[in-house]
C-alpha positions in Angstrom: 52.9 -25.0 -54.9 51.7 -26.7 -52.1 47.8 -26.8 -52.3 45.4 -29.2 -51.6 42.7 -29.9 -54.0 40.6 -32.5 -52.0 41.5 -35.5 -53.9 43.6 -37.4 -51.6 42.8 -39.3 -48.4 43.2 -37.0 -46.3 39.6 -35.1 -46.4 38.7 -32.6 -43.3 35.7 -34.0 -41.3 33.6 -31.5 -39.5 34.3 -31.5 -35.8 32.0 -32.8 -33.7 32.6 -32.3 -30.0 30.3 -29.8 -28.2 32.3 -26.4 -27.4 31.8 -26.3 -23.7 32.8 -22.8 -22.9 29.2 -21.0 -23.4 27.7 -23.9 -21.3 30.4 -23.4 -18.0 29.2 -19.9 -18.6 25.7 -19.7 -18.0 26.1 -22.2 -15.5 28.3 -20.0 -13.2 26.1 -16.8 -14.1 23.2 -18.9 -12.5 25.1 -20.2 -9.7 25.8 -16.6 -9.1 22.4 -15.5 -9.3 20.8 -18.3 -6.8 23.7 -17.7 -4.3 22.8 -14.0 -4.0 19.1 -14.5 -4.3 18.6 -17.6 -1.6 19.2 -15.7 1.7 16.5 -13.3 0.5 14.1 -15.9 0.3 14.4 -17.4 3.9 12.1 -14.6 5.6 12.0 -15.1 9.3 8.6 -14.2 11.4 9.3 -13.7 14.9 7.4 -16.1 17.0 7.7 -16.0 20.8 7.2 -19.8 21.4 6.2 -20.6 25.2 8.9 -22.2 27.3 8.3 -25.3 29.2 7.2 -24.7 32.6 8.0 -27.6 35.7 5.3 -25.5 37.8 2.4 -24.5 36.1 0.6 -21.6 37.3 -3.8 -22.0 37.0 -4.9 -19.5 35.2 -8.8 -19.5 36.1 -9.3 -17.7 33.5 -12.6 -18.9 30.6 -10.7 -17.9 27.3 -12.3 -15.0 25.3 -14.0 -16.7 22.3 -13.7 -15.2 19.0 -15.5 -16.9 16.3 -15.4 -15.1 12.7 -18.1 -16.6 10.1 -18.4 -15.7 6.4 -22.1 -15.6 5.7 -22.0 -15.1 1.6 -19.1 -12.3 1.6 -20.2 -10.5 4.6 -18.3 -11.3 7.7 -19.3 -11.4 11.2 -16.8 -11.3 14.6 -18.6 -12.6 17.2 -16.4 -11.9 20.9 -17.8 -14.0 23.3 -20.9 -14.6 21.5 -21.8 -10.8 20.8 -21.3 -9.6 17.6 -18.4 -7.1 17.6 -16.9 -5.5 14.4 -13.1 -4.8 13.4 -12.2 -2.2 15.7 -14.2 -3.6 18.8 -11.8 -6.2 18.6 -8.8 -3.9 18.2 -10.3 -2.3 21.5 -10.5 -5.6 23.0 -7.2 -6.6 22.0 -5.8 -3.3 23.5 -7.6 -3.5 26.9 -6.3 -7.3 27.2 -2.8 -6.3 26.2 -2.4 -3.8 29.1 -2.3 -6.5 31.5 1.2 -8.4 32.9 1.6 -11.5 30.9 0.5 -14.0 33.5 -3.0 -11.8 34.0 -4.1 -12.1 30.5 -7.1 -14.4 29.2 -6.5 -16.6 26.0 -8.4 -15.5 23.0 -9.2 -18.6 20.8 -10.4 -18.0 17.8 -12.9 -20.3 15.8 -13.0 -19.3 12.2 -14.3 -21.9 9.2 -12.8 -22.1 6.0 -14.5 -19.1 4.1 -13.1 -16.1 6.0 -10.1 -14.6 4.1 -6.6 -14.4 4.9 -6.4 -11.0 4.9 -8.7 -10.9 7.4 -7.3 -13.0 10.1 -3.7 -11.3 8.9 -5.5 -8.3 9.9 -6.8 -9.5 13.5 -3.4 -11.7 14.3 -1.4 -8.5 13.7 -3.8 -6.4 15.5 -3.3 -9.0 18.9 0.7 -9.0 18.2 0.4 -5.1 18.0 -1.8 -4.4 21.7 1.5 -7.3 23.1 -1.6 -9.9 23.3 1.1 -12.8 24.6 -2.0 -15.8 24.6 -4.1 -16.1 20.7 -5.0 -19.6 19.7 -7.0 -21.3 17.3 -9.7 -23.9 18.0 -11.0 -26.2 15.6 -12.2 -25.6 12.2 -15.9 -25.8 11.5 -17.3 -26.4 8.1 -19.3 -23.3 6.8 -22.8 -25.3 7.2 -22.3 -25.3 11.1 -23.1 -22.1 12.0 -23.9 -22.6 15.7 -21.9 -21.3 18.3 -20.8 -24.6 20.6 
C-alpha cells in the first residue's frame, strides 16, 4: 500500500502565500460603490456671475444697507439703519426685485460672526427668490462693535 506515514523527508509545510481572491473582491465592490456615489456628491448651486463690462454704466444709486446683529440670541435686521424684521425684508426684497436689472440698488449686507447660518440662508434665498440681481457682503465686524459705520 502506498501510504505515507510522515517519516521521510518529504513533510508538507503549511502554505504561506496570502489567497488574494477575497481582497480583489472588496476592492472592486468599493470601486463600484465610489463610482456610483461620486457624481452625487458634486452638487452644483446656480450662481449668475456678472460679466465683464468695457462700458460701465453709473449707477447713482447709495446701496441699501442691511446689517444683522446677534445681541445674546435675539437677532436684529437693521435696513438702512431702521430696525426691520424678517418679512420687512422679504417686502423689501420683493419691491426691489420688480425693477429691470440695471434699476436696482445693491443691498450689502453687514452681519458679524454670531448670526446663524440658517439665518442668512433664509434672507439670501429670500433676495434670489423676489430676482434681487445685486446682494453683497461688506466686511465682517466683530460682535463688540455694535455701531452702525
Amino acid at each position: 500500500m502506498a501510504f505515507s506515514t510522515g517519516s521521510g523527508t518529504s513533510h508538507a509545510a503549511p502554505k504561506a502565500d496570502i489567497n488574494t481572491t477575497p481582497l480583489v473582491d472588496v476592492m472592486l465592490v468599493l470601486l463600484i460603490i465610489f463610482m456610483i456615489t461620486a457624481p452625487l456628491l458634486s452638487h452644483k448651486i446656480g450662481i449668475k456671475l456678472p460679466q465683464p463690462n468695457p462700458n460701465p454704466t453709473e449707477n447713482n444709486q447709495d446701496p441699501i444697507r442691511l446689517k444683522i446683529v446677534d445681541t445674546g440670541g435675539i437677532t436684529q435686521i437693521y435696513l438702512n439703519d431702521e430696525i426691520t424684521d424678517l418679512q420687512g425684508l422679504l417686502i423689501a426684497f420683493r419691491e426691489e426685485g420688480k425693477k429691470p436689472e440695471d434699476d436696482q440698488a445693491e443691498f450689502k449686507i453687514e452681519a458679524d460672526d454670531t448670526v446663524s447660518y440658517q439665518l442668512m440662508t433664509e434672507i439670501m434665498a429670500g433676495a434670489r427668490r423676489n430676482s434681487v440681481e445685486k446682494l453683497g457682503f461688506a466686511e465682517l465686524f466683530k460682535p463688540g462693535d455694535r455701531t452702525m459705520q
